[in-house]
GUBA-452902 format. One record per atom (N, C-alpha, C): residue in one letter; x, y, z. Coordinates in steps of 0.2 Angstrom, whole numbers, padded with zeros to 4 digits, always signed. Layout:
BEGIN
AXYZ;...
//
This chain:
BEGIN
X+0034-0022-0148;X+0037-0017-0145;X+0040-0020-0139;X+0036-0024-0134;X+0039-0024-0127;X+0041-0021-0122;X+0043-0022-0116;X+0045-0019-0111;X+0052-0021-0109;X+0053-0017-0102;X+0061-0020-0100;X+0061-0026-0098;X+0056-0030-0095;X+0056-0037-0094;X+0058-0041-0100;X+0055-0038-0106;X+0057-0043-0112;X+0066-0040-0113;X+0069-0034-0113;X+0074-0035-0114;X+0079-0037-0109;X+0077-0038-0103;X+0081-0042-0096;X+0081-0049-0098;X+0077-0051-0099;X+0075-0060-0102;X+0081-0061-0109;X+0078-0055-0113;X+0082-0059-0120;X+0091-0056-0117;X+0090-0052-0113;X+0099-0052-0113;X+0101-0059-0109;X+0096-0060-0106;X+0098-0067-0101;X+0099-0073-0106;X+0093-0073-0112;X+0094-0079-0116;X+0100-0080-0120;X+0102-0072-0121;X+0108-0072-0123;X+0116-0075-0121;X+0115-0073-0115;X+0121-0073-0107;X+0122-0080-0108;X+0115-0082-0106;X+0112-0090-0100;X+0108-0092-0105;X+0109-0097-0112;X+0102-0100-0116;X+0102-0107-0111;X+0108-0107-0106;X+0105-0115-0102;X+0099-0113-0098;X+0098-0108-0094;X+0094-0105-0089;X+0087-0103-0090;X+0082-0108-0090;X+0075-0105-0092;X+0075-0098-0083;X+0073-0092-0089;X+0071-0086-0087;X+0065-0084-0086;X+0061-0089-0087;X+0054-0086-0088;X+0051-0084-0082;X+0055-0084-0075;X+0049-0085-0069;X+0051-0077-0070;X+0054-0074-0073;X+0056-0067-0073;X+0050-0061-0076;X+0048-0067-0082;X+0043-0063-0086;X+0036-0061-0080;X+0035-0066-0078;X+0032-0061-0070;X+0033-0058-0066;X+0038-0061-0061;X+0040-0059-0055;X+0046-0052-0057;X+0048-0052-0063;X+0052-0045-0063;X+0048-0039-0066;X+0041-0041-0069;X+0036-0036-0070;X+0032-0035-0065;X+0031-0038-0060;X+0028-0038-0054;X+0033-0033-0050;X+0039-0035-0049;X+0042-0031-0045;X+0043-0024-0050;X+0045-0023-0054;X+0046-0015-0058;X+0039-0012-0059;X+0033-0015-0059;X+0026-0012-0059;X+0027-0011-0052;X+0030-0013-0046;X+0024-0010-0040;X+0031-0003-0040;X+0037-0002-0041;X+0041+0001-0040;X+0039+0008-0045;X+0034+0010-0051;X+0029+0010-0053;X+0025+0015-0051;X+0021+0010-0050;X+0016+0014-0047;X+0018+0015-0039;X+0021+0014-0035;X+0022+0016-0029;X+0027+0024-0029;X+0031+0025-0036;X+0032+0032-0039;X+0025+0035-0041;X+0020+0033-0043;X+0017+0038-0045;X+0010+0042-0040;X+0011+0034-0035;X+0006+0036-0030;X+0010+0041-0026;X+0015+0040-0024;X+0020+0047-0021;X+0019+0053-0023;X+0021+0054-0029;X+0017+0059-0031;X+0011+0061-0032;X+0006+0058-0031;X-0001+0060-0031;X-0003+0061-0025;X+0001+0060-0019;X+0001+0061-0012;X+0005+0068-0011;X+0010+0067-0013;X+0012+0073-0012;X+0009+0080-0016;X+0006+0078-0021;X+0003+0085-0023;X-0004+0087-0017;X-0007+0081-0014;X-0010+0085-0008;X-0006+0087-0001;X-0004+0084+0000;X+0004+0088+0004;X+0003+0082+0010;X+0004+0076+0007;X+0005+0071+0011;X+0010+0064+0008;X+0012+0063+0012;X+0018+0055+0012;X+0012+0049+0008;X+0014+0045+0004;X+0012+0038+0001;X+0010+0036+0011;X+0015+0034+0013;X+0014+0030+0020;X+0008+0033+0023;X+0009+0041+0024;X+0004+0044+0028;X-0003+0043+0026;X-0004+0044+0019;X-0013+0040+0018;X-0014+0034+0021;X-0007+0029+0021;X-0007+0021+0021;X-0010+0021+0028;X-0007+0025+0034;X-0008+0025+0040;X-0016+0028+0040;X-0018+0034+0037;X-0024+0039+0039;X-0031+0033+0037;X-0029+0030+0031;X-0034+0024+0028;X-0034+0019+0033;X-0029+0017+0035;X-0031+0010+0041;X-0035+0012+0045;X-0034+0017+0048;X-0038+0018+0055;X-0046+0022+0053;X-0045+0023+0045;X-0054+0025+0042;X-0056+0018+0043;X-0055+0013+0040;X-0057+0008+0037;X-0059+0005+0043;X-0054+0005+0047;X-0052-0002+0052;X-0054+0000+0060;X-0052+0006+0061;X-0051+0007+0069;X-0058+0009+0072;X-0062+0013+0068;X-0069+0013+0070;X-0067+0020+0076;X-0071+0021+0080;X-0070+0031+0083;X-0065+0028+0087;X-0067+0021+0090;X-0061+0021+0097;X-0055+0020+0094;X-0051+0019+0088;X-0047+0019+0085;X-0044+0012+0084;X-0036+0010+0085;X-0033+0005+0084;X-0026+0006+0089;X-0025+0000+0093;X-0019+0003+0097;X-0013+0001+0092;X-0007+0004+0093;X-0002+0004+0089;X+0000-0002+0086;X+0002-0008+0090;X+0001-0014+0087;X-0002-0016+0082;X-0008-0015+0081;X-0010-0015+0075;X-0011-0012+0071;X-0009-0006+0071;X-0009-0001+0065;X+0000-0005+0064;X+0003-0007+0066;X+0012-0009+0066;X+0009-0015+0060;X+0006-0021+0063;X+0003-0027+0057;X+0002-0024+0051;X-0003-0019+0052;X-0007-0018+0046;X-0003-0014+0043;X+0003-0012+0044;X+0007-0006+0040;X+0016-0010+0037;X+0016-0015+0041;X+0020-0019+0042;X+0028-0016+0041;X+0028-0013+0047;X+0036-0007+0047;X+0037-0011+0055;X+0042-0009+0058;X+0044-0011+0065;X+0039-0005+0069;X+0041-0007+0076;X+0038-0004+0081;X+0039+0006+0080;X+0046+0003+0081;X+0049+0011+0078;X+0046+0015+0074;X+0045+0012+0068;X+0043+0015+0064;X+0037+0017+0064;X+0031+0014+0065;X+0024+0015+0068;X+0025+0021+0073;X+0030+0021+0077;X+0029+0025+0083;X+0030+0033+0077;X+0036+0033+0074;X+0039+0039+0071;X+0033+0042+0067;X+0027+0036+0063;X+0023+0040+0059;X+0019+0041+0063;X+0016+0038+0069;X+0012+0039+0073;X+0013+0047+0075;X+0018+0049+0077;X+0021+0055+0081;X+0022+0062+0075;X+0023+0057+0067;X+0022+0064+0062;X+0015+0066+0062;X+0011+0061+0059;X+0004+0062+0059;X+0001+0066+0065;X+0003+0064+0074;X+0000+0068+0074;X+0001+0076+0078;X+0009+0076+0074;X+0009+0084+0075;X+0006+0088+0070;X+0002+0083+0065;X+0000+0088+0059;X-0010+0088+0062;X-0010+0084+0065;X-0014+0085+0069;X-0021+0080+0066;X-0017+0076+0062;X-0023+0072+0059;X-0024+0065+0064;X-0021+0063+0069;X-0023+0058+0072;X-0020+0060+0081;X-0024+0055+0085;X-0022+0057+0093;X-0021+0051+0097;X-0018+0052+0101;X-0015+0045+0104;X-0023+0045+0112;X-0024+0041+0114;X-0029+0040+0120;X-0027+0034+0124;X-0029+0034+0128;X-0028+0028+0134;X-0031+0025+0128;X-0029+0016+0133;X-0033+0011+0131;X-0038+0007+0135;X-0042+0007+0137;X-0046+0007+0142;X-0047-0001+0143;X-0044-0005+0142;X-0042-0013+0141;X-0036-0015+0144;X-0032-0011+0143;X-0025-0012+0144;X-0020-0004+0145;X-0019-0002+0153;X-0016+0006+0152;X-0009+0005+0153;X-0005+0001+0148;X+0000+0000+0148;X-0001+0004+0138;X-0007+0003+0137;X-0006+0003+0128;X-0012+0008+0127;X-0009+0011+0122;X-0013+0017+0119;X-0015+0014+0113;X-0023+0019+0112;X-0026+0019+0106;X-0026+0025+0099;X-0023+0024+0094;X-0023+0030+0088;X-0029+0031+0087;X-0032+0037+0085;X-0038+0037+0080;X-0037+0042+0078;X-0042+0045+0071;X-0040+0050+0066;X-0043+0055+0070;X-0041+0062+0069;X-0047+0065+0072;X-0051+0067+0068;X-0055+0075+0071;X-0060+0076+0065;X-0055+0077+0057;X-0050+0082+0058;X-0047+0085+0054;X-0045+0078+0048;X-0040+0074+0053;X-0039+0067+0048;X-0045+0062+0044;X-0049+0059+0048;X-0056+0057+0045;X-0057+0062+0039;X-0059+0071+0040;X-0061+0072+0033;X-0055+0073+0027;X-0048+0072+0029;X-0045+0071+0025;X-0044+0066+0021;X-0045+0061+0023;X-0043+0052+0020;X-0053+0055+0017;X-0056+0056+0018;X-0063+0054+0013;X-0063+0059+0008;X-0060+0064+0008;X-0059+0071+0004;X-0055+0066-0003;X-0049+0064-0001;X-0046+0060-0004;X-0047+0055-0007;X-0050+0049-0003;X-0051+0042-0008;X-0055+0041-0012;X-0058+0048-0014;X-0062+0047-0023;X-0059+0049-0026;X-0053+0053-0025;X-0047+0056-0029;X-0043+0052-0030;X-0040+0048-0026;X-0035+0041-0026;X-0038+0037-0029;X-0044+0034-0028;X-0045+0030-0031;X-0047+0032-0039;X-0049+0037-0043;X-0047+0042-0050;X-0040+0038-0052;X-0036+0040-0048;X-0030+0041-0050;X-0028+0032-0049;X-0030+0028-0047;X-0028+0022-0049;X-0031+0019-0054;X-0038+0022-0055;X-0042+0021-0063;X-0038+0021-0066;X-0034+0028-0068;X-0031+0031-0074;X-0023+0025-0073;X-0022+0024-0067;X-0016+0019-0070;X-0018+0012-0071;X-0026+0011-0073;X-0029+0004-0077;X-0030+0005-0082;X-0029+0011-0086;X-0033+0011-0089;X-0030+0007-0097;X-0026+0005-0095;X-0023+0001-0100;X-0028-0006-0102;X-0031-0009-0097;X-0035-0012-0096;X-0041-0013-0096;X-0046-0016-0101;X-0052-0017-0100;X-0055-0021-0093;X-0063-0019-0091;X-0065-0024-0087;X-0064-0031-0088;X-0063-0034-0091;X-0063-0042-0090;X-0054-0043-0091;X-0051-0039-0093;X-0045-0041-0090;X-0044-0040-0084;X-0044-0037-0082;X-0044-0032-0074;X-0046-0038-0070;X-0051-0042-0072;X-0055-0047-0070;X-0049-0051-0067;X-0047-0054-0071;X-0043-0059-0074;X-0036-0057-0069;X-0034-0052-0071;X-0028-0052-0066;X-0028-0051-0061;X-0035-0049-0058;X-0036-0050-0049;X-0036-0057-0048;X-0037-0059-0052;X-0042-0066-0050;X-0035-0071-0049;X-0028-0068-0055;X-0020-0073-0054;X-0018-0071-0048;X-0018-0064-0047;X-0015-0060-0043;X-0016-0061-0036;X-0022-0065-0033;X-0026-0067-0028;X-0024-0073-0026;X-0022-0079-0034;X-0022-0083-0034;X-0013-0084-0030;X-0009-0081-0032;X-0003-0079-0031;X-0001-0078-0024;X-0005-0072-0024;X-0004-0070-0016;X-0007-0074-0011;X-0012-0081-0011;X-0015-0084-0010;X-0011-0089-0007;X-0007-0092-0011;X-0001-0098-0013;X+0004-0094-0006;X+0008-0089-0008;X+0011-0086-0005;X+0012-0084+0004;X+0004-0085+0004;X+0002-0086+0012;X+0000-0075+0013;X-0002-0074+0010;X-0004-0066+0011;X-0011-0067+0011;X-0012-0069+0016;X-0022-0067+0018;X-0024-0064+0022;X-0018-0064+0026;X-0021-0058+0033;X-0017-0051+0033;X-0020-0048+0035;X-0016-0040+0037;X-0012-0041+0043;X-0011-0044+0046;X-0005-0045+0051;X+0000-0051+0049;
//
């Protein structure tokens, strides 16, 4: 059967048979799977009536910020947008009321995000739904495959220099 990677390749072999294509057989299914899934998570986001990005942001400061939350800065690393941007999603979010801006009591030059009540119970309402919904786009895969391509995948990213969230 194969995929579009296999008919990009053989059009290449065809074009270019001097040109080994092969680093394509990954990195162009790596890049067309995240373009993929990052369609289907949009949509699975939006049918709760929220942005891909918005969970991005409401999950960081679950997981990460703890009550006192995260100052901006860091939710900007972990989100990896410019300052700007951080500021714009920070400012959507919390007109809808799921997160607040507070001094920093460290530094009163810099403010800290945290979710409020409303945002906290919607990021926990959701990440046993989200994570469903990532099941279902594994399910191509067995446990020991799954295994296996975390394990490249790590491998990869590892090489690459992606071990920290900032």
């Amino acid at each position: 059967m194969g995929d579009a990677v296999d008919l990009i390749t053989a059009h290449w072999h065809r074009e270019r048979p001097d040109v080994d294509v092969s680093p394509m057989h990954i990195v162009g299914r790596i890049t067309r799977l995240s373009r993929v899934l990052e369609q289907d998570l949009k949509r699975f986001f939006a049918g709760h009536g929220l942005e891909f990005w918005e969970f991005d942001v409401l999950a960081t400061l679950r997981r990460s910020g703890g009550a006192e939350g995260l100052t901006a800065g860091a939710l900007n690393r972990a989100a990896m947008v410019t300052s700007g941007a951080i500021t714009n999603r920070i400012d959507r979010l919390a007109a809808k009321g799921l997160v607040e801006r507070m001094p920093c009591p460290e530094d009163r030059r810099s403010v800290r995000v945290r979710l409020t009540a409303e945002g906290r119970k919607l990021v926990d309402e959701l990440l046993p739904l989200h994570i469903a919904n990532e099941q279902r786009l594994l399910d191509a895969l067995d446990a020991q495959a799954r295994d296996q391509l975390t394990a490249l995948l790590r491998r990869l990213a590892e090489s690459l220099g992606d071990t920290a969230l900032d």
